[in-house]
DRENVOMI-317214 format. One record per atom (N, C-alpha, C): x, y, z; residue in one letter. Coordinates in nm, 3 decimals, always signed. Layout:
<vokols>
VOKOL         u         v         w   rest
VOKOL         X         Y         Z      a
...
</vokols>
This chain:
<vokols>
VOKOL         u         v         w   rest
VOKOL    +0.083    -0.119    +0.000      x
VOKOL    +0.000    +0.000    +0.000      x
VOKOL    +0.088    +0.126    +0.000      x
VOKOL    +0.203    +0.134    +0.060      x
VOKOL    +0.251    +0.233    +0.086      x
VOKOL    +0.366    +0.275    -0.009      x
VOKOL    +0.390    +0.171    -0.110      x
VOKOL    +0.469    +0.170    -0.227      x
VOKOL    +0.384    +0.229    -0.325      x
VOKOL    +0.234    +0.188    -0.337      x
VOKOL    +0.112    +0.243    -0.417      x
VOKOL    +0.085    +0.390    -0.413      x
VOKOL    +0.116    +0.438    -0.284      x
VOKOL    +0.073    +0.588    -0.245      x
VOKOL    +0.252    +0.660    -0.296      x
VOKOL    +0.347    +0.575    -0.274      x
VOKOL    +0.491    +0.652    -0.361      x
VOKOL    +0.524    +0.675    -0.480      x
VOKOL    +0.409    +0.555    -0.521      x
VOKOL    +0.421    +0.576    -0.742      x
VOKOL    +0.337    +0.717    -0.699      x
VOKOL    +0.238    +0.691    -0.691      x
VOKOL    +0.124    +0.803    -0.746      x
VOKOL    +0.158    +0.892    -0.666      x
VOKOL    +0.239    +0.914    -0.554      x
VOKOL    +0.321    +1.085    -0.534      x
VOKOL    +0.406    +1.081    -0.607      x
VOKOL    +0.439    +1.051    -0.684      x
VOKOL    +0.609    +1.051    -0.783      x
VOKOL    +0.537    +1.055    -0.931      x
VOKOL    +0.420    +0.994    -0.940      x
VOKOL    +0.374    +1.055    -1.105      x
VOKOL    +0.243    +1.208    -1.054      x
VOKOL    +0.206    +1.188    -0.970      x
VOKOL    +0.146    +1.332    -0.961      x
VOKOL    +0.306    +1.445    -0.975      x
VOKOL    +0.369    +1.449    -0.880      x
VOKOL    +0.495    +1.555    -0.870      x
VOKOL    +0.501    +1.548    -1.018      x
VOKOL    +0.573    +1.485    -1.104      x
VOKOL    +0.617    +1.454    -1.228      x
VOKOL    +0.518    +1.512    -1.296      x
VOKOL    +0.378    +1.522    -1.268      x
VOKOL    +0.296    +1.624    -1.393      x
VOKOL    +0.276    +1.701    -1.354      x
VOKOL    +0.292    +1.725    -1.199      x
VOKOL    +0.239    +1.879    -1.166      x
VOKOL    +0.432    +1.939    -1.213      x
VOKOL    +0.479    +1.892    -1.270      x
VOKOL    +0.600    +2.016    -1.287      x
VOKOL    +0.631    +1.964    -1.465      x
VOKOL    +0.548    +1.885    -1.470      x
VOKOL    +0.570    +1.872    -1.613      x
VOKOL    +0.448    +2.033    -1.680      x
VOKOL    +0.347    +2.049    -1.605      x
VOKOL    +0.243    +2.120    -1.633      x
VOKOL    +0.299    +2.267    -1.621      x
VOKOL    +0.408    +2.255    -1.489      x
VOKOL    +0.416    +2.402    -1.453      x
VOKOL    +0.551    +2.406    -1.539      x
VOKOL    +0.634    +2.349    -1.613      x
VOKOL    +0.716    +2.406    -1.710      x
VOKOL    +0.610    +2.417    -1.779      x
VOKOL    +0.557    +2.372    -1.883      x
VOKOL    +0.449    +2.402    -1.973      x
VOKOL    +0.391    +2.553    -1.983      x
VOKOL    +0.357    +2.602    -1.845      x
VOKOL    +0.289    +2.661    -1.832      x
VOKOL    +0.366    +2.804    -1.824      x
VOKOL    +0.518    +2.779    -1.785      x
VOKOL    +0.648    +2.882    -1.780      x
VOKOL    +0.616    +2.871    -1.946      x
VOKOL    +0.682    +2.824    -1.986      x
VOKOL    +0.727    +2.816    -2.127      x
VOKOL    +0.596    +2.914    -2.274      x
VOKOL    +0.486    +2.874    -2.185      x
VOKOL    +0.403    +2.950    -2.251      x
VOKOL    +0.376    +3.119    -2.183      x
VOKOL    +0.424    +3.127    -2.112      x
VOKOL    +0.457    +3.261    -2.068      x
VOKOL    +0.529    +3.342    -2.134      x
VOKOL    +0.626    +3.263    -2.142      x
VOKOL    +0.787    +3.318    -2.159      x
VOKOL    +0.740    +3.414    -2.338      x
VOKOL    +0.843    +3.511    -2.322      x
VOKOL    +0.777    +3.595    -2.476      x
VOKOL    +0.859    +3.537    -2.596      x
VOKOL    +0.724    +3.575    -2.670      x
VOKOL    +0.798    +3.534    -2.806      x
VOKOL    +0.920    +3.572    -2.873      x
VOKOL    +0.976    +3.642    -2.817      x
VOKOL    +1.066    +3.722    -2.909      x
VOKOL    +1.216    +3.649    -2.830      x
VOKOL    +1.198    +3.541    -2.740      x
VOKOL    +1.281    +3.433    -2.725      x
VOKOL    +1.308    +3.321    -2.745      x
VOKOL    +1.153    +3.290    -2.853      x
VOKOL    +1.153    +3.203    -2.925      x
VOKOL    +1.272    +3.156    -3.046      x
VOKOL    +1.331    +3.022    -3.019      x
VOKOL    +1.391    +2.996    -3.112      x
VOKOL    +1.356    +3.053    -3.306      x
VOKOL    +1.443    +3.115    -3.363      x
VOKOL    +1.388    +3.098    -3.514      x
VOKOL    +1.494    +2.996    -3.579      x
VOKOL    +1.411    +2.932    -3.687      x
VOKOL    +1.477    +2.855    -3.760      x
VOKOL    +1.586    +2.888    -3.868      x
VOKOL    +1.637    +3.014    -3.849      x
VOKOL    +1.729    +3.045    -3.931      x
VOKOL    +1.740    +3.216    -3.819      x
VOKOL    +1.916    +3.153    -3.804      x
VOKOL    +1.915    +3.308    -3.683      x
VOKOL    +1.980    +3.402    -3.722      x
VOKOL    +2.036    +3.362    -3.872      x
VOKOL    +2.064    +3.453    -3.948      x
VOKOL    +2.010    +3.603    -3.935      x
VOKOL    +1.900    +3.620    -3.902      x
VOKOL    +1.844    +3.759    -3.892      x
VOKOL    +1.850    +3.861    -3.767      x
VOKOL    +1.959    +3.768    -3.644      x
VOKOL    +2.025    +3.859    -3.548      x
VOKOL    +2.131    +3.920    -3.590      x
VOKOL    +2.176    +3.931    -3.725      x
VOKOL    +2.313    +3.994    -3.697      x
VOKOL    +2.216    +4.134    -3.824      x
VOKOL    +2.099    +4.153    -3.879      x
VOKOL    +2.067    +4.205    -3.915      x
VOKOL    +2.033    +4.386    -3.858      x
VOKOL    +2.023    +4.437    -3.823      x
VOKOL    +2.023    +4.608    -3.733      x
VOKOL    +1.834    +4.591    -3.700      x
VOKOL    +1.751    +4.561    -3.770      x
VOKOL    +1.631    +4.560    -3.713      x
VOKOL    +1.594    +4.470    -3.657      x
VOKOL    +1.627    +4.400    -3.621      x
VOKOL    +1.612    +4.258    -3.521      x
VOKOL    +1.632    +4.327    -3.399      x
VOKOL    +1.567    +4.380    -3.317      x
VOKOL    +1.556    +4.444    -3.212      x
VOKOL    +1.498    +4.368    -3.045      x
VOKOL    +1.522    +4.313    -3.003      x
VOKOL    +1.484    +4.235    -2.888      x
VOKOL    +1.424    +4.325    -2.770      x
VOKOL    +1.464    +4.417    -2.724      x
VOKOL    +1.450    +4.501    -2.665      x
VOKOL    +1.245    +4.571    -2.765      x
VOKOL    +1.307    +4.624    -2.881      x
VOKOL    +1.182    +4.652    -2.944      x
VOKOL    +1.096    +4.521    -2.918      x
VOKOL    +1.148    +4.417    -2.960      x
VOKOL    +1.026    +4.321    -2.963      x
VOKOL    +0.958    +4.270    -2.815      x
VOKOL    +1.049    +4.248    -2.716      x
VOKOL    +0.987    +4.214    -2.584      x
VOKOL    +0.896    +4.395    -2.532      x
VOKOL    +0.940    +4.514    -2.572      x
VOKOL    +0.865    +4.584    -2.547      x
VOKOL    +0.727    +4.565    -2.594      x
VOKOL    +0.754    +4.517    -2.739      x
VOKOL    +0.578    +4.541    -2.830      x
VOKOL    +0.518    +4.460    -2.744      x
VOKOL    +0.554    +4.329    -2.709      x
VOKOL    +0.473    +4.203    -2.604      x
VOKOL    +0.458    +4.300    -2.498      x
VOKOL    +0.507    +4.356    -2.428      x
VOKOL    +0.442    +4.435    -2.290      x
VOKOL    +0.310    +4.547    -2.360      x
VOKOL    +0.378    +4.604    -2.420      x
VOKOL    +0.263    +4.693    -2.517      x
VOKOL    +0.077    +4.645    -2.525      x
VOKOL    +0.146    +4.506    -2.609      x
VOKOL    -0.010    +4.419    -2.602      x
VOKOL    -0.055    +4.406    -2.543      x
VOKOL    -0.069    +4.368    -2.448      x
VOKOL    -0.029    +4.298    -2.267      x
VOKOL    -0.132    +4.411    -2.197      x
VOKOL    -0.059    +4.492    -2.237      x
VOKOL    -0.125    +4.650    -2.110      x
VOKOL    -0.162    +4.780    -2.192      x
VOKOL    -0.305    +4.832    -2.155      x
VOKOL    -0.395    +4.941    -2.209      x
VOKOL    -0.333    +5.006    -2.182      x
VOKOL    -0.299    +5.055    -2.072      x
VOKOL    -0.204    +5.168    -2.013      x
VOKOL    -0.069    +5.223    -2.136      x
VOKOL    +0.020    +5.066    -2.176      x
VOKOL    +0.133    +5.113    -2.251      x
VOKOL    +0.084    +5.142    -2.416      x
VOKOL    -0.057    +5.033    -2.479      x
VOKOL    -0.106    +5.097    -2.559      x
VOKOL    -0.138    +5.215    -2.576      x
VOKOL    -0.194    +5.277    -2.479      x
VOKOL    -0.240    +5.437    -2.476      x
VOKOL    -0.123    +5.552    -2.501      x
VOKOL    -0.029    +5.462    -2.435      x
VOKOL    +0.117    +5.582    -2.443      x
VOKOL    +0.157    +5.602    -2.580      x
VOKOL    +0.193    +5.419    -2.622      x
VOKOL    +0.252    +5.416    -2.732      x
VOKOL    +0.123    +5.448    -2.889      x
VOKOL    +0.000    +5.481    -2.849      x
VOKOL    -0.083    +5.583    -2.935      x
VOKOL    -0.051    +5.701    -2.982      x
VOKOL    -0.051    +5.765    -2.835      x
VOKOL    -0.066    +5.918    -2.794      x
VOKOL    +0.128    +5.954    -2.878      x
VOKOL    +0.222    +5.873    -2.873      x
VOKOL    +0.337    +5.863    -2.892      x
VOKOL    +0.312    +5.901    -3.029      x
VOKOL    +0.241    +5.827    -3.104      x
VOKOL    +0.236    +5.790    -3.246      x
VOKOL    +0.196    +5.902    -3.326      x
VOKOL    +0.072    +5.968    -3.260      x
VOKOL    -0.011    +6.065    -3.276      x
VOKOL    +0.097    +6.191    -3.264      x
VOKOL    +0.171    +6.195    -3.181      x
VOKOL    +0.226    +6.372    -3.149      x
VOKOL    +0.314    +6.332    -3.286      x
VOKOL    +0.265    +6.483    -3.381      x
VOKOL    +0.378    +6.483    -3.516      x
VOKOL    +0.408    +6.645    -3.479      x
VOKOL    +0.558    +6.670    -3.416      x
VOKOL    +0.612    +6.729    -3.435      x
VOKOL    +0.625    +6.839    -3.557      x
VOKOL    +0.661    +6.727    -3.672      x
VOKOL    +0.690    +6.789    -3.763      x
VOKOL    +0.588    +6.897    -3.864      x
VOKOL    +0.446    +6.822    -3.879      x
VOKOL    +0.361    +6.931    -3.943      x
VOKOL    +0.375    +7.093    -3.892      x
VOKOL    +0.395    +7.124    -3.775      x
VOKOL    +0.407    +7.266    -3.710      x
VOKOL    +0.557    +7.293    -3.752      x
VOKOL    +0.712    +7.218    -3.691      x
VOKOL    +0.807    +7.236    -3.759      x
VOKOL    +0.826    +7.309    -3.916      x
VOKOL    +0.717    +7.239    -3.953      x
VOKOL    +0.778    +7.250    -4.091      x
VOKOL    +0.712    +7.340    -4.144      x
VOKOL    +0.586    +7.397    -4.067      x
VOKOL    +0.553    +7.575    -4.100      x
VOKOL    +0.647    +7.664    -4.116      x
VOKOL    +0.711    +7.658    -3.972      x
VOKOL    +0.838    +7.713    -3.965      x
VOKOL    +0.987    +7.722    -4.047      x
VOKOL    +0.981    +7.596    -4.074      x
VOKOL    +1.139    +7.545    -4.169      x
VOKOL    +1.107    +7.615    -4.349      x
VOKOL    +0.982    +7.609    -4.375      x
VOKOL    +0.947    +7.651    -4.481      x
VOKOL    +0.954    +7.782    -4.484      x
VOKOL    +0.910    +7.850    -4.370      x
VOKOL    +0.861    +8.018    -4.406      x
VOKOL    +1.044    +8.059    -4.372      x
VOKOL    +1.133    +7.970    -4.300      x
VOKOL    +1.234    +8.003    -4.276      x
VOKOL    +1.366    +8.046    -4.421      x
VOKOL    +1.320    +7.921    -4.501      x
VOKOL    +1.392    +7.895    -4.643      x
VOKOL    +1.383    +7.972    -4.723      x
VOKOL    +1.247    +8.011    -4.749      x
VOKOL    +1.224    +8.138    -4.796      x
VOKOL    +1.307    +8.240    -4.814      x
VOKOL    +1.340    +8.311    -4.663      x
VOKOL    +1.382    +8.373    -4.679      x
VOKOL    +1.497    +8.411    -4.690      x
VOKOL    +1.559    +8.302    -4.631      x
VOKOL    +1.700    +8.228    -4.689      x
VOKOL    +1.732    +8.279    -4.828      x
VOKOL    +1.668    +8.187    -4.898      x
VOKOL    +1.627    +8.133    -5.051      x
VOKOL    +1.642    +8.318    -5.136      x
VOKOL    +1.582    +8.423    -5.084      x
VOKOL    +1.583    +8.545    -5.114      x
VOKOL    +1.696    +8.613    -5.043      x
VOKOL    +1.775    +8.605    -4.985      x
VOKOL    +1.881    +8.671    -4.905      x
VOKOL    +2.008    +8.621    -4.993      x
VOKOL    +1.985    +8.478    -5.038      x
VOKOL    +2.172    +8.441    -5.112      x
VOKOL    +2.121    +8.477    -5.240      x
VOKOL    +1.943    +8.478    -5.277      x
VOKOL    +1.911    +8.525    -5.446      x
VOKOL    +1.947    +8.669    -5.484      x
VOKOL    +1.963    +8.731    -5.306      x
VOKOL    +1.988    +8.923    -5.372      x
VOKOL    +2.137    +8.914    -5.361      x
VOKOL    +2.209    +8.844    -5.233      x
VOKOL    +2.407    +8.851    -5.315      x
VOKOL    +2.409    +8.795    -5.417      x
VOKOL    +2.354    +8.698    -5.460      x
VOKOL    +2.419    +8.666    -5.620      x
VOKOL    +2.363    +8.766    -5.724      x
VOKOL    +2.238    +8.803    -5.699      x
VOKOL    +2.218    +8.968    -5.763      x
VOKOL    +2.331    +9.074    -5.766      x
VOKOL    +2.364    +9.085    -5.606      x
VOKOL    +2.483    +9.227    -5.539      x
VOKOL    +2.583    +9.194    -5.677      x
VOKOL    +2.591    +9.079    -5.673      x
VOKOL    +2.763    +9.043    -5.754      x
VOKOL    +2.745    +9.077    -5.851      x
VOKOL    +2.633    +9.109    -5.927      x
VOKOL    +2.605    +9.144    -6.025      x
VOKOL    +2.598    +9.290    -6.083      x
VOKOL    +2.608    +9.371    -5.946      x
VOKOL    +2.619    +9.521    -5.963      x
VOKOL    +2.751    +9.543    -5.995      x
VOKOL    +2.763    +9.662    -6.107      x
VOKOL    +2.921    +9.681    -6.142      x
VOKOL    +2.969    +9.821    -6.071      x
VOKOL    +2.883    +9.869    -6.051      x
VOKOL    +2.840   +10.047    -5.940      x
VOKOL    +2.894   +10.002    -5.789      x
VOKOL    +3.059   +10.051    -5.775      x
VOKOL    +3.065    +9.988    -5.629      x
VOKOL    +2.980   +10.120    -5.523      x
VOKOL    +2.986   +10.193    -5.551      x
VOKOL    +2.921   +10.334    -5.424      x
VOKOL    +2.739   +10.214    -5.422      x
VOKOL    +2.691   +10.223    -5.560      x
VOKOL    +2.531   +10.161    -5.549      x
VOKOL    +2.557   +10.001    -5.453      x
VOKOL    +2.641    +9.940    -5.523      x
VOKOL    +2.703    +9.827    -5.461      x
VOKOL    +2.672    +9.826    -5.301      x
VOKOL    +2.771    +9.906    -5.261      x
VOKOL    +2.762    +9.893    -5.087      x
VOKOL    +2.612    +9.945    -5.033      x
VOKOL    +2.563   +10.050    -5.090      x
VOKOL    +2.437   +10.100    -5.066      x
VOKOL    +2.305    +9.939    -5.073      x
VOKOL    +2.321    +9.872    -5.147      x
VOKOL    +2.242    +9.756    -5.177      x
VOKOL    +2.298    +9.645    -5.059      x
VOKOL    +2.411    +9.639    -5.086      x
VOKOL    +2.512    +9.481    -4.948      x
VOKOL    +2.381    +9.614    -4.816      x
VOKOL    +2.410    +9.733    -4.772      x
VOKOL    +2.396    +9.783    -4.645      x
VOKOL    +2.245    +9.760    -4.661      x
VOKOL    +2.152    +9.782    -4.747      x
VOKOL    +2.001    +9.764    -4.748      x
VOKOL    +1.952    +9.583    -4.721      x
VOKOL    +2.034    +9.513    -4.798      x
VOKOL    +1.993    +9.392    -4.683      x
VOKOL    +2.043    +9.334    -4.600      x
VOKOL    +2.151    +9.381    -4.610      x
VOKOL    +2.231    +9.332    -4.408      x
VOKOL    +2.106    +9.420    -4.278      x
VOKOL    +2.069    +9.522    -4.348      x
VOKOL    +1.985    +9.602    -4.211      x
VOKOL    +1.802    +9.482    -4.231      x
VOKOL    +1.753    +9.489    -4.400      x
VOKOL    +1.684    +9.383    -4.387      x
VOKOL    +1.711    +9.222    -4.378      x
VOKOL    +1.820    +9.158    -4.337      x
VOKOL    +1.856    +9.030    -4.263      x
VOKOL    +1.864    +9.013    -4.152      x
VOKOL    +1.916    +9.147    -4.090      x
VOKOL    +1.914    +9.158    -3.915      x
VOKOL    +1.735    +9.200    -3.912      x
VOKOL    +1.730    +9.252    -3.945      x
VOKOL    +1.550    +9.262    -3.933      x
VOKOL    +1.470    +9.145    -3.869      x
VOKOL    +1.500    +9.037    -4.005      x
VOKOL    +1.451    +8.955    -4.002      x
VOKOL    +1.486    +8.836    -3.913      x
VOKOL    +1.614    +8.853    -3.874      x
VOKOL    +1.651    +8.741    -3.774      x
VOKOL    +1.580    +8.788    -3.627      x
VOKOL    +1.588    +8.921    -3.586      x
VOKOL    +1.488    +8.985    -3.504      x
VOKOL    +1.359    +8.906    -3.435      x
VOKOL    +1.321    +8.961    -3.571      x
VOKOL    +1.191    +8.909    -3.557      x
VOKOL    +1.143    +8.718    -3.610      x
VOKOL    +1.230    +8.655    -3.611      x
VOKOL    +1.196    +8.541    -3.589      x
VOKOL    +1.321    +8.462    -3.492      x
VOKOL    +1.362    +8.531    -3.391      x
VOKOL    +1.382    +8.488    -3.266      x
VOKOL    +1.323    +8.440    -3.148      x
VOKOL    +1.212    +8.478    -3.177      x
VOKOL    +1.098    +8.411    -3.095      x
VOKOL    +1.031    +8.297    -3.112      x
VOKOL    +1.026    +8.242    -3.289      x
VOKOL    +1.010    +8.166    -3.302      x
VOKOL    +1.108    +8.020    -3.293      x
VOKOL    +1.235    +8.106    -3.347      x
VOKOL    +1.358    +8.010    -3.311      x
VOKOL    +1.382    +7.952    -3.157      x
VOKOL    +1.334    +8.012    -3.059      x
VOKOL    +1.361    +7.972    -2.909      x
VOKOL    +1.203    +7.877    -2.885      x
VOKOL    +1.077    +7.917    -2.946      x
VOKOL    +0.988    +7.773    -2.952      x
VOKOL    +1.042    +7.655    -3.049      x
VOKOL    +1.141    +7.718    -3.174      x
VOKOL    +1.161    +7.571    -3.249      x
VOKOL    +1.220    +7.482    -3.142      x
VOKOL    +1.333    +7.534    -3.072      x
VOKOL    +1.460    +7.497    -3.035      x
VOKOL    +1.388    +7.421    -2.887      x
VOKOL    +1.240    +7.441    -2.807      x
VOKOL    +1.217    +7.411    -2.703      x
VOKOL    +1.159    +7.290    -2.760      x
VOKOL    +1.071    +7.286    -2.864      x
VOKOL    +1.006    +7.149    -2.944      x
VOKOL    +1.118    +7.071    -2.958      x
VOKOL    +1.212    +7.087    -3.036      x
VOKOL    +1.317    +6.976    -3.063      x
VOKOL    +1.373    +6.955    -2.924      x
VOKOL    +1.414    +7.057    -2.795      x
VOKOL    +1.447    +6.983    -2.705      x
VOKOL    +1.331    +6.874    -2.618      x
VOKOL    +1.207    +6.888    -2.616      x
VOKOL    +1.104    +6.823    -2.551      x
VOKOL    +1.116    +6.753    -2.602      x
VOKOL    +1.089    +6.687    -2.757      x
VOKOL    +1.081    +6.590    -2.824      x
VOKOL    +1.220    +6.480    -2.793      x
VOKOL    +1.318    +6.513    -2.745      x
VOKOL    +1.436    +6.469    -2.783      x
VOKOL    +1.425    +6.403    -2.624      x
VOKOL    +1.371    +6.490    -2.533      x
VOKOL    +1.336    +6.461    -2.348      x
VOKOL    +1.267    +6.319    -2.425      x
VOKOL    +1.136    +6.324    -2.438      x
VOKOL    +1.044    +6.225    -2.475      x
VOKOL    +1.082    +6.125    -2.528      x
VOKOL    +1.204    +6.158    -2.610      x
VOKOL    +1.289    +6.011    -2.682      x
VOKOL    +1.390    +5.958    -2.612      x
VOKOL    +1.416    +6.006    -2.520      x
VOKOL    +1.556    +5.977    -2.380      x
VOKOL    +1.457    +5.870    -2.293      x
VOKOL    +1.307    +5.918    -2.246      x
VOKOL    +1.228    +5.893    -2.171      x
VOKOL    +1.155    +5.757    -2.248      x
VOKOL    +1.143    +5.750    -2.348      x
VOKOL    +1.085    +5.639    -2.399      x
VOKOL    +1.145    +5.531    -2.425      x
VOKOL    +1.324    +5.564    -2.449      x
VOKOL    +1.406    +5.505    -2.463      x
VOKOL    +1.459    +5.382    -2.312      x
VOKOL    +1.454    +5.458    -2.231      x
VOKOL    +1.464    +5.422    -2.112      x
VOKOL    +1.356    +5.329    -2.025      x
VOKOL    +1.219    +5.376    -2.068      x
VOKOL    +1.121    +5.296    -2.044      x
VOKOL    +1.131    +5.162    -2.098      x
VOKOL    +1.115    +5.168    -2.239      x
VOKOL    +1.131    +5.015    -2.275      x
VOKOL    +1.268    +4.943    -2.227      x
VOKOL    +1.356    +4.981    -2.171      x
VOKOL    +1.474    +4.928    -2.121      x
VOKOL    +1.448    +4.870    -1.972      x
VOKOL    +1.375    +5.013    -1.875      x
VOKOL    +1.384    +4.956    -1.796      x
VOKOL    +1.233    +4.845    -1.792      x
VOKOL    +1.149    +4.814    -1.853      x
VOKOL    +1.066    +4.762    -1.861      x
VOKOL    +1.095    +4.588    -1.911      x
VOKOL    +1.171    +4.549    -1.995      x
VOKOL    +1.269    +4.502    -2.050      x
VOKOL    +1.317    +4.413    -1.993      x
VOKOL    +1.437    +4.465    -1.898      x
VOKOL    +1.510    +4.433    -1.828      x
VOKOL    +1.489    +4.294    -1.707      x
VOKOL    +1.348    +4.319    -1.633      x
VOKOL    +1.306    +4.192    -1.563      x
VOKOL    +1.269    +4.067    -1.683      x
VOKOL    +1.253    +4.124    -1.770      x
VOKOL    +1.233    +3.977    -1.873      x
VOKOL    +1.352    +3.902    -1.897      x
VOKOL    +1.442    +3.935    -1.965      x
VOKOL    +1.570    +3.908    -1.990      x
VOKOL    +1.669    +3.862    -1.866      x
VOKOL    +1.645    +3.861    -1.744      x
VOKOL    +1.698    +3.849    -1.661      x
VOKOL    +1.667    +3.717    -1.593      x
VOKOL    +1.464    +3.726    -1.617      x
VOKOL    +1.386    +3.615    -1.591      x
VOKOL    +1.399    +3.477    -1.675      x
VOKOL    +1.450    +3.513    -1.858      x
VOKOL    +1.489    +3.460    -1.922      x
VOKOL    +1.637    +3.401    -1.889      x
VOKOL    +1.756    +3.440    -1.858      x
VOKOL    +1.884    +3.475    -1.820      x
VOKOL    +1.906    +3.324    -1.717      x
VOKOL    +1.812    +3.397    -1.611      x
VOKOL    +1.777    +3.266    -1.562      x
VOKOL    +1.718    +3.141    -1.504      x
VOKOL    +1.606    +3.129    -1.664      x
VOKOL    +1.574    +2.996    -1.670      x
VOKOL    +1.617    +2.946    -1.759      x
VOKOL    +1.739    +2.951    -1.809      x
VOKOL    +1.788    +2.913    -1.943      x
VOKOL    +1.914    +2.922    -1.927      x
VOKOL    +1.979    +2.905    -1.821      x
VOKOL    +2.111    +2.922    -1.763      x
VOKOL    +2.163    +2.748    -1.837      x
VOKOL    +2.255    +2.770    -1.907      x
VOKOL    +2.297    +2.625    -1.953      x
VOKOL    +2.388    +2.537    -1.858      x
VOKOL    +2.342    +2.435    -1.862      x
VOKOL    +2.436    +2.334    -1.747      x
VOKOL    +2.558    +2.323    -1.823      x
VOKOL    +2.623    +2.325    -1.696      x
VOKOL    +2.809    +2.322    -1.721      x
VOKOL    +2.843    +2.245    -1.746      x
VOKOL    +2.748    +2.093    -1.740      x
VOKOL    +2.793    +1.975    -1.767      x
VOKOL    +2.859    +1.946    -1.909      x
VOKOL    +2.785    +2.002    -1.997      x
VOKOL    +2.832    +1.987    -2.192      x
VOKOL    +2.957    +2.044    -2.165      x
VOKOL    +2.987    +2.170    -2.116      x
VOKOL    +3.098    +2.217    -2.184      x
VOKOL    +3.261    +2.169    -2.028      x
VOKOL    +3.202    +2.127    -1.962      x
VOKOL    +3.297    +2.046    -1.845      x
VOKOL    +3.323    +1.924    -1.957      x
VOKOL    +3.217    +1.835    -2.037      x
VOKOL    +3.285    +1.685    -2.098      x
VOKOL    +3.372    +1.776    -2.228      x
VOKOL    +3.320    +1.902    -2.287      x
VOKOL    +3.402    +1.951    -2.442      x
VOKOL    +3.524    +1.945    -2.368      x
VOKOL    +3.593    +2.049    -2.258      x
VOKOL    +3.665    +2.094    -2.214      x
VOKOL    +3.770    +1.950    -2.208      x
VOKOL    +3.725    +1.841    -2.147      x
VOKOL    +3.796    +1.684    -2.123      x
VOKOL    +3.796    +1.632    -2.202      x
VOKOL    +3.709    +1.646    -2.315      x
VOKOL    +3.800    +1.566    -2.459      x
VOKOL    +3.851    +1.637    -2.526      x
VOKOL    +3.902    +1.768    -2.516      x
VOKOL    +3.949    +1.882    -2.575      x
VOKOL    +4.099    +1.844    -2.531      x
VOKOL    +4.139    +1.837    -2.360      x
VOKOL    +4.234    +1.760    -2.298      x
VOKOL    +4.284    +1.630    -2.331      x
VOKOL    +4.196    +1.529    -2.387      x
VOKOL    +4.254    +1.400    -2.430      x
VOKOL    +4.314    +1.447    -2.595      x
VOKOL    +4.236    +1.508    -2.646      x
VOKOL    +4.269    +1.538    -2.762      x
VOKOL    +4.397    +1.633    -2.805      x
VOKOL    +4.390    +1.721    -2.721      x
VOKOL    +4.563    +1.785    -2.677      x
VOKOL    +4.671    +1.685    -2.656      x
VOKOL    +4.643    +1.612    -2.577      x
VOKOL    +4.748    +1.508    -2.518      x
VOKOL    +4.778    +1.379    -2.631      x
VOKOL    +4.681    +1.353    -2.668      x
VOKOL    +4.725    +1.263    -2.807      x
VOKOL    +4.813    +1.369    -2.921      x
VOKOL    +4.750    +1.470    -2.965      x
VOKOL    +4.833    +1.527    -3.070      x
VOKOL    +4.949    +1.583    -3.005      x
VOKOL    +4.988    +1.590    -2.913      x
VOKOL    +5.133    +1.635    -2.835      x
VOKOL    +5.221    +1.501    -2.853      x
VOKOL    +5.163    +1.418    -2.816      x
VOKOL    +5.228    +1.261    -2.785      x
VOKOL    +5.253    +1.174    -2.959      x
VOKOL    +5.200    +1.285    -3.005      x
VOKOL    +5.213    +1.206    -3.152      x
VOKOL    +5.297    +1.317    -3.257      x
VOKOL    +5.272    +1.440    -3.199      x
VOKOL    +5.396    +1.560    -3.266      x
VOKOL    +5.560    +1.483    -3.252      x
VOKOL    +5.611    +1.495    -3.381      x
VOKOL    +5.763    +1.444    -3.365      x
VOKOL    +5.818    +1.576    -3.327      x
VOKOL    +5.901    +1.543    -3.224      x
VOKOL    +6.013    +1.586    -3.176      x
VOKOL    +6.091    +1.702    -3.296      x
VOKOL    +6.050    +1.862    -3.259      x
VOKOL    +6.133    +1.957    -3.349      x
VOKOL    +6.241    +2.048    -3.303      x
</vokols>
């Protein structure tokens, strides 16, 4: 009887941890999934970090909502009000010196260089105000990309670690490589002639 009650604690244990690897393993994220050709880690978009983030992403409304609202802020449409009306006038400031060069009248000459150096300082003037909002957008935006950067890292980080170690490889394989690596030294030494 009491040999009867030791099988069946020894095959219950045996499925209750056959179940609870199972049940690790289907946890564990995809993006540690073996691929059948790994050729595509040495590729620059193979991103692990990106990919165990997108799995937290799915996972949680909260990081969906961020990584929305993320998606949504375009910088650039307002930027590029600015970068445009900026070129412009660019675009007309090197179009009147390559004009100037064209004057052969040096007295009219300097009179023309002095009429838009006073309208270039003008104009830098008055879009200094806008230059210190460009310059606060590109620094916020750049905060937001330090900050997002860091999130998925530190978010990340307990996975890979959790991964790290349950997947810690036994020392045993590379303790027997290491000892026939040693027999195999010692034969080709013992068989090198004498130089």
């Amino acid at each position: 009887m009491l040999k009867k009650i030791a099988v069946f604690s020894l095959i219950l244990l045996i499925s209750c941890r056959e179940n609870e690897a199972n049940h690790r393993s289907s946890e564990e994220p995809k993006a540690f999934e073996e691929k059948s050709i790994d050729i595509g880690r040495f590729r620059r978009d193979n991103d692990l970090v990106e990919d165990l983030y997108q799995e937290l992403v799915d996972k949680s409304p909260e990081l969906k909502s961020l990584e929305k609202e993320l998606s949504e802020l375009n910088t650039r449409d307002t930027t590029n009000i600015f970068y445009n009306y900026d070129q412009k006038s660019d675009d007309y400031y090197n179009s009147a010196e390559s004009h100037i060069n064209g004057i052969r009248d040096s007295v009219m000459k300097q009179k023309i260089i002095n009429l838009i150096k006073k309208s270039s300082d003008k104009y830098a003037s008055q879009k200094a105000d806008l230059e210190n909002l460009m310059d606060n957008i590109i620094k916020k935006r750049n905060e937001i990309n330090n900050y997002h950067s860091a999130l998925k890292i530190i978010l990340t980080i307990p996975l890979i670690e959790q991964y790290q170690k349950q997947h810690l490889p036994n020392k045993s394989p590379f303790d027997k490589l290491i000892e026939k690596e040693d027999q195999l030294l010692q034969k080709t030494k013992k068989n090198t002639p004498k130089y």
